[in-house]
C-alpha positions in Angstrom: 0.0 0.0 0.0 1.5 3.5 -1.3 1.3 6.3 1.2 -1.5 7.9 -0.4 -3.4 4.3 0.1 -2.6 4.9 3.6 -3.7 7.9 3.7 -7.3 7.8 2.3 -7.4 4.1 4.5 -7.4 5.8 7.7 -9.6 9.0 6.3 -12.1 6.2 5.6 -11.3 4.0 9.2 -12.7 7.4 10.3 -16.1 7.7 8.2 -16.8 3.7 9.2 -16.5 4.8 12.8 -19.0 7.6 12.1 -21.6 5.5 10.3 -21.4 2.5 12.4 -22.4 4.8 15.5 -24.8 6.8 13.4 -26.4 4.5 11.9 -26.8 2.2 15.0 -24.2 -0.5 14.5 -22.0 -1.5 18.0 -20.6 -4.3 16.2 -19.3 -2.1 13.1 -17.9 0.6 15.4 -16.3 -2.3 17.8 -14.6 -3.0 14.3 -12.5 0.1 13.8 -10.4 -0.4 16.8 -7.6 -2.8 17.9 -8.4 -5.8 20.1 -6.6 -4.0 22.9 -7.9 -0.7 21.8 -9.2 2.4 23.6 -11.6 5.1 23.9 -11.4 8.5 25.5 -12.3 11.5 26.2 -10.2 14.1 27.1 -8.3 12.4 29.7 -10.9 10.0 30.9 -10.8 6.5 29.2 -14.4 5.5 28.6 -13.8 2.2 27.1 -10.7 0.1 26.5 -10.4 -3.5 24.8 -13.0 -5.1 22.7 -15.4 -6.3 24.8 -15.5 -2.6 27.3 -16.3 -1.2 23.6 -18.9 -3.0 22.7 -20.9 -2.4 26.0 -20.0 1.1 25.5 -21.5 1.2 22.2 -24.4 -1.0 22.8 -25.3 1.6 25.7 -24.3 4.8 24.0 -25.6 3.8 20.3 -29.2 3.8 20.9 -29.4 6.8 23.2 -27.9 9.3 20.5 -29.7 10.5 17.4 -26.3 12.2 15.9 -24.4 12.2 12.9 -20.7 12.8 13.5 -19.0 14.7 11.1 -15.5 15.0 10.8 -13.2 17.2 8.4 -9.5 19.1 7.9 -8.1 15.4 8.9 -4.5 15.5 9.1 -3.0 12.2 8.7 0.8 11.1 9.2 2.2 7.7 8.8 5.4 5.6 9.6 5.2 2.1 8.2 2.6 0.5 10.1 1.5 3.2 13.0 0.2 6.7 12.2 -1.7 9.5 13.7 -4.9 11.3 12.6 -5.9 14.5 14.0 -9.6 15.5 12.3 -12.4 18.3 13.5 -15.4 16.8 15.0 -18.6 18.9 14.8 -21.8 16.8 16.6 -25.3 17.4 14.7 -28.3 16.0 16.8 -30.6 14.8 14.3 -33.5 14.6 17.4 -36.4 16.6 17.0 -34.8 19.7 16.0 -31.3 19.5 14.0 -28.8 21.3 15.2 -25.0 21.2 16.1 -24.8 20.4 19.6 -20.8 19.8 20.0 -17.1 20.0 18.5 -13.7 19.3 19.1 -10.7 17.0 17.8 -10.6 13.3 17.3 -6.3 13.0 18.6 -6.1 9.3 17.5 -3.0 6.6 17.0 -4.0 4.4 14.3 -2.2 0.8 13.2 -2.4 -1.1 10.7 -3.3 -4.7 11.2 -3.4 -7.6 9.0 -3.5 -5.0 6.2 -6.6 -3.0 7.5 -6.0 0.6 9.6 -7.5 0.8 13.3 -7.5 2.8 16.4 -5.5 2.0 19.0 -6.7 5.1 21.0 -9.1 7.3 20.2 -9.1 10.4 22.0 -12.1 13.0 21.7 -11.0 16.3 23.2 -14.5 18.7 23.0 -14.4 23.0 22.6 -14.7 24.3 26.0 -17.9 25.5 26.4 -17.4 28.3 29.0 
């Protein structure tokens, strides 16, 4: 895989992460992380290995009517472990669309058996004060 491959891999790791939880899919989002991978935010880990995931997703999932959308990625790769550092912006797509949060995704990505994953996902949301 050319670096560009790489690249547009991990930009789309991160739309598959989006969907899965949008679209109400645990098992999907479970998917985009490493066995031993982890889930934070800010400095508070939520979730961390497969099985903490999926209960955090299977709680989360279905109390969230959202649509995570994610832009200006900045990817950077060495071999087999990268970074990505995107813009998050949170719509609620409840009764009344409208942005309700936004930050940075700060995540480690690695590539496993040929496929790019999180091996810690950190959300850090905007201050709101």
């Amino acid at each position: 895989m050319s670096k560009v491959e790489d690249h547009i891999a991990i930009r789309e790791l991160a739309a598959r992460y989006n969907r899965a939880f949008d679209y109400g899919n645990p098992e999907a989002w479970v998917e985009c992380f490493t066995e031993d991978g982890s889930f934070e935010m800010g400095s508070k880990k939520l979730a961390a290995g497969s099985t903490d995931l999926l209960a955090f997703a299977k709680k989360m999932i279905p109390s969230m009517k959202v649509k995570h959308c994610t832009t200006d990625a900045i990817v950077e790769v060495d071999g087999d472990t990268g970074t990505h550092d995107a813009y998050l912006i949170l719509v609620d797509c409840g009764d009344k669309v409208s942005v309700v949060n936004s930050g940075r995704y700060i995540d480690a990505v690695v590539k496993v058996n040929g496929q790019w994953k999180f091996k810690q996902r950190v959300v850090d949301i905007d201050d709101k004060s």
